[in-house]
C-alpha positions as CSV (number, residue, x, y, z in Angstrom):
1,X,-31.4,-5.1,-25.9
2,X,-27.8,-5.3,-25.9
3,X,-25.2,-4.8,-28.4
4,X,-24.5,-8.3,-29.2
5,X,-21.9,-10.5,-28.3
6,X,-18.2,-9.7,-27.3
7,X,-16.6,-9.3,-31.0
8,X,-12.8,-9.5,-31.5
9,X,-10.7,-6.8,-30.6
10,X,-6.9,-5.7,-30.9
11,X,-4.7,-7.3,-27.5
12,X,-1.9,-4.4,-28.6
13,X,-4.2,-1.6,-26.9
14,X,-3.3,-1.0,-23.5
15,X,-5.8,1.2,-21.3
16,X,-5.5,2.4,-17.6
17,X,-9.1,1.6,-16.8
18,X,-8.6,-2.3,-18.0
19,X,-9.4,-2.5,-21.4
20,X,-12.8,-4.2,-23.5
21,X,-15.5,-6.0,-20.6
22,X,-13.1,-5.8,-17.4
23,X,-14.7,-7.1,-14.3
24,X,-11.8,-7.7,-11.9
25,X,-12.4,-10.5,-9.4
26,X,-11.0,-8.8,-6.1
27,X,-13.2,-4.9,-7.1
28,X,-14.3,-5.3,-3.6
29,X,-11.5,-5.6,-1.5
30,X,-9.0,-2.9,-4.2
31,X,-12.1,-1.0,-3.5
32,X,-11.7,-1.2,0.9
33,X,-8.1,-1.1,0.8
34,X,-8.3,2.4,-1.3
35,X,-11.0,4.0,0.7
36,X,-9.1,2.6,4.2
37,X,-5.8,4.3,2.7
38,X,-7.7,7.9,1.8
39,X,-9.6,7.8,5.2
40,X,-6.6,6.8,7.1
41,X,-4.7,9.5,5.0
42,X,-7.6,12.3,5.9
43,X,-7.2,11.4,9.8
44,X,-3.8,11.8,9.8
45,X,-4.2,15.2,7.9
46,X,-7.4,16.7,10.3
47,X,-5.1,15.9,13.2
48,X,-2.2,17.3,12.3
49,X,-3.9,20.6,11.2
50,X,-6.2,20.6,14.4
51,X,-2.8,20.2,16.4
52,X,-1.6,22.9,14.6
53,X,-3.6,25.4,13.6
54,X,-3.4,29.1,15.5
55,X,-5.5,32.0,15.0
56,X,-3.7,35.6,14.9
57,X,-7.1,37.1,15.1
58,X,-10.0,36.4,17.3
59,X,-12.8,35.1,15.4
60,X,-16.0,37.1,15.2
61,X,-18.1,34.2,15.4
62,X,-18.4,30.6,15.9
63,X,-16.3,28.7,13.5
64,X,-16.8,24.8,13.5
65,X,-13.1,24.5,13.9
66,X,-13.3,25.7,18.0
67,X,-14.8,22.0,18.3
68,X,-11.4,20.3,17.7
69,X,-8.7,22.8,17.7
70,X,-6.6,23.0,20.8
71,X,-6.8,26.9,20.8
72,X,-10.2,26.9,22.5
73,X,-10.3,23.9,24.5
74,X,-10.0,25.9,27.5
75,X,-13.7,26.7,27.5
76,X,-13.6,30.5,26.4
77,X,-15.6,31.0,22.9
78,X,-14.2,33.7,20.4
79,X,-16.7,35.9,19.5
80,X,-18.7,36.5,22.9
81,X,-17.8,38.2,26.1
């Protein structure tokens, strides 16, 4: 199994994803450092929108967001009475 061995190929082609049998050394840490940028990147976005977000319109229900949003942290839930 297998498709042989690595053959020649042309050094003028230049690809995005690294070219013919790429294994970079340091795939593990690019990898951390890129996930710790999107989470860190997502945080900042959820708290900035749960800071921010108003309702015009009482919801009818429960919506997940009453968890986090400063709107109903005073204890009354949309939707009963």
């Amino acid at each position: 199994m297998g498709g042989g061995g690595r053959y020649p190929y042309p050094k003028h082609v230049w690809s995005p994803a690294g070219g013919w049998w790429t294994q970079p050394t340091n795939w593990k840490s690019n990898t951390a450092i890129a996930v710790a940028i999107a989470g860190t990147i997502t945080a900042a976005a959820w708290r900035f929108s749960a800071e921010n977000e108003q309702r015009h319109a009482r919801p009818k229900g429960w919506i997940p967001s009453q968890l986090w949003a400063k709107e109903f942290q005073d204890g009354e839930v949309y939707g009963k009475k």
